[in-house]
N, C-alpha and C positions, 0 to 999 in steps of 0.2 A: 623471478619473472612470472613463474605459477604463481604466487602468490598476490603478486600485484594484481593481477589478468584477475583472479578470485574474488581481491576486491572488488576492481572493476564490474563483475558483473554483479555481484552485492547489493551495491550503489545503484545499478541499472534497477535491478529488483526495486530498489525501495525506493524510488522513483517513478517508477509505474507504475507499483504501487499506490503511491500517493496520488497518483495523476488519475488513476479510477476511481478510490476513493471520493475525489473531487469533482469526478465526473458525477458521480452516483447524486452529489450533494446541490450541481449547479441543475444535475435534472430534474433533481425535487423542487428545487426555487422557481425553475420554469415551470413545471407543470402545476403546483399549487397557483403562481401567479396567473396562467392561464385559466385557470379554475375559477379566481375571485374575476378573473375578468368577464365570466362568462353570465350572460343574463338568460334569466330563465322564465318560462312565460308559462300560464295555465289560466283557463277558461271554466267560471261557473256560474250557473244557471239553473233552473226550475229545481229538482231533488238534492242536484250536488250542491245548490248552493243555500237551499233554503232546510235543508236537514237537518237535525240537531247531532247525527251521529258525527265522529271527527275520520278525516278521511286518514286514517294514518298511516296506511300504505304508500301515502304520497308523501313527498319530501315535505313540501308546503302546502297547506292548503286552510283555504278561509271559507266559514260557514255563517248565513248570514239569519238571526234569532229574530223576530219580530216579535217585541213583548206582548201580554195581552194587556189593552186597554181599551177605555169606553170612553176617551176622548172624541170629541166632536164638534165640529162644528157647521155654521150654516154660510156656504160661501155665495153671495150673492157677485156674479159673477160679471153678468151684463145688468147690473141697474134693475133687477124685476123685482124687486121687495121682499126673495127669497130668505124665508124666517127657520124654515124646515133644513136640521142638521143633515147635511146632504156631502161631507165631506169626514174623513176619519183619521187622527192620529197613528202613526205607528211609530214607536219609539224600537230603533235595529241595530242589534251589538253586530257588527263584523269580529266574527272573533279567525284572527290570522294566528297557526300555531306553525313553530316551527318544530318538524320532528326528525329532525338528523343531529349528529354530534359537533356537526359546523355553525357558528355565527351566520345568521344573515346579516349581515351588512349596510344592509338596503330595501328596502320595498314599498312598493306602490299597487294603485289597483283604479283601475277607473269600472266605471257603475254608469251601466250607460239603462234609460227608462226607456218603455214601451209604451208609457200610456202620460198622462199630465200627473205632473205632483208637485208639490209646496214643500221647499226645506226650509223648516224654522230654527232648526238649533244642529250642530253637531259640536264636538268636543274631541281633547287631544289634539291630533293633527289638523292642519287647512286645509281648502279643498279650491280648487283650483276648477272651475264653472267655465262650462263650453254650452252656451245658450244661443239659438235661432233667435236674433233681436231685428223684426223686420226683413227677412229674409237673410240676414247680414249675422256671421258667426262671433259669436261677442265672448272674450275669453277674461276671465280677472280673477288672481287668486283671494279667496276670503280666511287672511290669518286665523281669525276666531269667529264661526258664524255668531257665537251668543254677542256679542259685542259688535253685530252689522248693522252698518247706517245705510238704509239705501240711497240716500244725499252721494255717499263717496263711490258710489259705482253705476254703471250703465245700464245695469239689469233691469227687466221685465219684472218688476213685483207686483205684490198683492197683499193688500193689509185689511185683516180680520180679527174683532175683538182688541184695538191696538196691539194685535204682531203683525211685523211687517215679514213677508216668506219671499223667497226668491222662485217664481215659476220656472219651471223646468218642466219643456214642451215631449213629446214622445220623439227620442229620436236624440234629445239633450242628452250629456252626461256628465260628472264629476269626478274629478281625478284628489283621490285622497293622500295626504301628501303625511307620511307620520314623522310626529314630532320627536325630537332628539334633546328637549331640556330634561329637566332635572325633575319639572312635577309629572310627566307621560313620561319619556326614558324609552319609546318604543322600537327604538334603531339605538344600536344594532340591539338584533334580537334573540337571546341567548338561546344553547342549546334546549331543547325539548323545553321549550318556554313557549310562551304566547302572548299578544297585547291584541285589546277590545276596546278600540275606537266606537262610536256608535255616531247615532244622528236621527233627529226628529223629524217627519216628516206627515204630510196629509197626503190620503189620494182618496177618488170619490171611494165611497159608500159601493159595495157591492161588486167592486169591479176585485179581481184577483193581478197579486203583484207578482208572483211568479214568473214573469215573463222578463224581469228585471236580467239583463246579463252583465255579469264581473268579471272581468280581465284582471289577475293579479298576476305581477311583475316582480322578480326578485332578484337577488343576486348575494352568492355566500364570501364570506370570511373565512378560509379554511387557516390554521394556523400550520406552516410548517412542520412542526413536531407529530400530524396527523396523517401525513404521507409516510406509507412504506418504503421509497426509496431512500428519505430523510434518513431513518435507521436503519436500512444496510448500510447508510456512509459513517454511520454514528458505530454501528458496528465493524466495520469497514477500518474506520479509524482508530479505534479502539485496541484492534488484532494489530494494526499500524504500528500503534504506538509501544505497546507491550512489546512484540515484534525487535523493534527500532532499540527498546532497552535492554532486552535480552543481547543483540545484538554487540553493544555498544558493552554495557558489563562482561561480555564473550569476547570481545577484541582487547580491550583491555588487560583479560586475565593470560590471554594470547601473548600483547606486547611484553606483559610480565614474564612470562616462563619463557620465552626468547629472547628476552632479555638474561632472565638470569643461564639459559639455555647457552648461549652466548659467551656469556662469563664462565660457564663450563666449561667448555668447549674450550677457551683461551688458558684456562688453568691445565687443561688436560693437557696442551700442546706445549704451554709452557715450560711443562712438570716435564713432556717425554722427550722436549727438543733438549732441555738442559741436559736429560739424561744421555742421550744420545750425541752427545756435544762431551759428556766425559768421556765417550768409547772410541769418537772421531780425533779427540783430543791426543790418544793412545799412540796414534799413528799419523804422524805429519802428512804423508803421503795421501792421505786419504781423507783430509779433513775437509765435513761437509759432505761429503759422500753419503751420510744417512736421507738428509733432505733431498738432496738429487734425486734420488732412488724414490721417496716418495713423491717429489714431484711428477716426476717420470712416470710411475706407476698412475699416480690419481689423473694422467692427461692420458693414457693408454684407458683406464676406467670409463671416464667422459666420454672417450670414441667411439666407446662399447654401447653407451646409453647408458651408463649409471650417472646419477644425481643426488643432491641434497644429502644428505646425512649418511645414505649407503655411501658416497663421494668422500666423505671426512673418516668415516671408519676404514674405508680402506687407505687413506693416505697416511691416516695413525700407523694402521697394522704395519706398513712398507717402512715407516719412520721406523719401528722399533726390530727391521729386521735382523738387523747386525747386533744384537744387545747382548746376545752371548758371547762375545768378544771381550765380554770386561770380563771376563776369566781367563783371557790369554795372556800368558808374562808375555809384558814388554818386548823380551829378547828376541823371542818367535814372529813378533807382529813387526818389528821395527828389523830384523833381521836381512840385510842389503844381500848377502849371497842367498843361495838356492836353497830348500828346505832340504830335510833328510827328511827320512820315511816317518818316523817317529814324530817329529817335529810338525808334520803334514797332517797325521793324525790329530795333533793338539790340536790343530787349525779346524780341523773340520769337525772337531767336537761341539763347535763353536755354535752351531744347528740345532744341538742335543740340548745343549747351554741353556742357550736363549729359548727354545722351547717349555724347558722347565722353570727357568727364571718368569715367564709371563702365564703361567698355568695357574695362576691365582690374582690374574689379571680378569676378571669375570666381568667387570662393563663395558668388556670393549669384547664382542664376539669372536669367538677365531682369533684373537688377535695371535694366539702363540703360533699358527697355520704359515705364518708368514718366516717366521724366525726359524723356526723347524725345518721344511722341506725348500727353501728357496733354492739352492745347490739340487734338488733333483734337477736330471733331465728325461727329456718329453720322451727319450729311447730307452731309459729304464737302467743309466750306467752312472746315474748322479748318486748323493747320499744326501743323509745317513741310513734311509730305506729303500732305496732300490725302485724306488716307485717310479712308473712308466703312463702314458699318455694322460688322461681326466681322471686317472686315479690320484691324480698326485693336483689338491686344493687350485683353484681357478686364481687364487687372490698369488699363492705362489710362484705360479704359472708367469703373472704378471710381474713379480718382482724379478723373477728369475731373468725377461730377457731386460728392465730398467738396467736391474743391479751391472750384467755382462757390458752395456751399454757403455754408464758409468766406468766400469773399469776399462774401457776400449779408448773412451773420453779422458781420460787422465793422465799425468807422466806419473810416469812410477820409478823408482832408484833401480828397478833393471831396464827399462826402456821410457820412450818419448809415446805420448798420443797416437795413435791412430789417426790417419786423414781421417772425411764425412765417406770419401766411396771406399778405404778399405774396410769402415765401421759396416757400412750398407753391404757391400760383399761378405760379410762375416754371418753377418745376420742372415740374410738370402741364405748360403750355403749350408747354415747351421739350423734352419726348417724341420723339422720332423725329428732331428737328432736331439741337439739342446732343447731348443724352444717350441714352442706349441707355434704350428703355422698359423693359426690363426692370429693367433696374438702378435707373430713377428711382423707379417703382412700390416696389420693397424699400428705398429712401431714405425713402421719405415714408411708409412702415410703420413704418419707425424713429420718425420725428417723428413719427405720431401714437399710437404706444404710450409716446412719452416715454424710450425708448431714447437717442436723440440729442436734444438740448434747443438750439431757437432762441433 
């Protein structure tokens, strides 16, 4: 029943176990996917945005390079015949880096202007044009500005030198949309990597762009395997499973040694019942008597609180109490009249006998304890040593009042059984004399719970 119960909580163990482990591993799933859900936004303009240093204290951030060029041209704007280059190129790498160990995922960035400008060219990604067209917000993404017809969209242009540019009023802005084929690649965007979108654009001569502001928009790719709780559950599991094997190779090599434990055990009984089955055999009157006695004994044990294998060792020792008996001739043991003095002796040698007969009995403790002193009694008038109260072995104590039992229980060739209440009155009055009170007291609980039956 210990045993089972042991398992039982075993089981519990490694089931809870497992169930934190698993906790540990659905928190990581949540909390990375929380993570990639989560969009993240930053703001640049004048130094932060137009600096060539990389901001990289920040997770993300884009800086925006204005090459140098002497491009120019003469935008005649309202019809006045203006010939004087009064408008300027800037060709602008957006260079977007990402500087954490995560994937971005995602990103975007809108470029909103402060002042009039002409986009004639950008590359990589589309850009997606929020233009003031007559008071009226005019929206239309441009897959590839190098390749704009202004035929196929609504836009406000202006064509100079045959390019045709999309104006963008102050207060317009473009939403840069990056590309994910094969010749740009710039989503997702690997760790401590970067992609450099650019775009050509005019604004007049002399005026400062500075004042341009970027809203870039992001969002990461964290991979599972980059969460710490990930690997407490990998660890987690890990001590799990080891755990779980050791376990399972330990219960195994358990089954096995009680197993063969078992078949000991069965050999051992087998060996001592046979033997004790020659000694009971001796004597008609009394066959079966060894078992009794250790029944009797090992259910007086149990009452006591003894269990498991101390239970079996003492029901052995009780079985082989009588064993010096197979040194008594026949005549004496089987003898229907009354003993002589002499005769009485032989008999009560039988303690000494059996004593020595089991004294190279050494896997079984004590076992000769039993054979030896069982004839004491608890007033000091028993044999073969005179031994009187707890000086005289616990385990003898107990066979001494089984065995009285037994012989009370029996018919014998000089008398018939005993009733159950003269067995009970024998016992009661023989307390402190023959038997150890204590032990007689847990005898006669037996008998009167019907435990042992008269």
């Amino acid at each position: 029943m210990k045993d089972h119960k042991r398992k039982h909580h075993v089981r519990l163990d490694f089931l809870v176990s497992l169930f934190i482990v698993l906790f540990f591993y659905v928190m990581s799933m949540i909390r990375v996917s929380q993570y990639n859900q989560t969009v993240h936004r930053d703001t640049f303009t004048g130094s932060r945005l137009f600096s060539e240093d990389t901001e990289q204290e920040r997770e993300c951030s884009v800086r925006a390079i204005p090459r140098g060029s002497t491009w120019s041209k003469a935008f005649d704007l309202k019809g006045e015949g203006i010939t004087e280059h009064n408008y300027q190129a800037y060709t602008v790498d957006f260079t977007v880096s990402n500087h954490t160990a995560d994937e971005i995922a995602d990103f975007s960035f809108r470029l909103t202007f402060d002042q009039d400008v002409y986009l004639m060219s950008a590359w990589n990604g589309a850009l997606e044009c929020h233009q003031n067209v007559s008071g009226d917000e005019y929206v239309a993404v441009v897959p590839d500005l190098r390749e704009f017809r202004a035929a196929d969209y609504a836009f406000d242009t202006f064509t100079a030198d045959g390019e045709t540019m999309i104006h963008m009023n102050a207060g317009d802005y473009l939403v840069y949309l990056p590309s994910s084929n094969e010749n740009a690649m710039e989503v997702p965007l690997e760790p401590y990597e970067g992609t450099v979108p650019g775009m050509i654009l005019y604004a007049a001569i002399g005026e400062d762009i500075d004042g341009w502001v970027l809203e870039l928009t992001y969002r990461y790719h964290r991979q599972i395997t980059a969460d710490a709780l990930f690997w407490i559950a990998v660890a987690g599991a890990f001590i799990w499973l080891i755990s779980l094997t050791i376990y399972a190779i330990t219960s195994a090599q358990i089954r096995k040694y009680k197993l063969r434990h078992e078949r000991d055990n069965e050999i051992i009984q087998e060996s001592i019942e046979t033997f004790t089955g020659f000694i009971d055999a001796k004597d008609p009157y009394t066959n079966g008597h060894s078992g009794r006695v250790a029944e009797y004994t090992r259910a007086i044990a149990e009452a006591m609180g003894y269990s498991g294998e101390e239970l079996d060792r003492i029901y052995y020792i009780a079985l082989l109490h009588d064993c010096g008996k197979i040194g008594v001739p026949d005549s004496i043991l089987k003898k229907p009249a009354k003993l002589d003095d002499e005769e009485f002796e032989v008999i009560k040698s039988h303690t000494v006998r059996g004593g020595e007969i089991l004294s190279n009995f050494t896997s079984l403790k004590d076992v000769g304890e039993g054979a030896r002193y069982h004839h004491e009694r608890y007033d000091g008038k028993g044999y073969p040593e005179g031994r009187a109260g707890e000086d005289i072995p616990l385990i003898a104590r107990m066979i001494c009042v089984a065995d009285s039992f037994d012989a009370m229980n029996s018919n014998r060739c000089y008398r018939k059984k005993l009733t159950p209440e003269k067995i009970m009155e024998e016992i009661e009055q023989n307390k402190g004399k023959q038997f150890d009170p204590k032990i007689a007291d847990v005898f006669l609980t037996l008998l009167r719970e019907g435990k042992i039956k008269a």
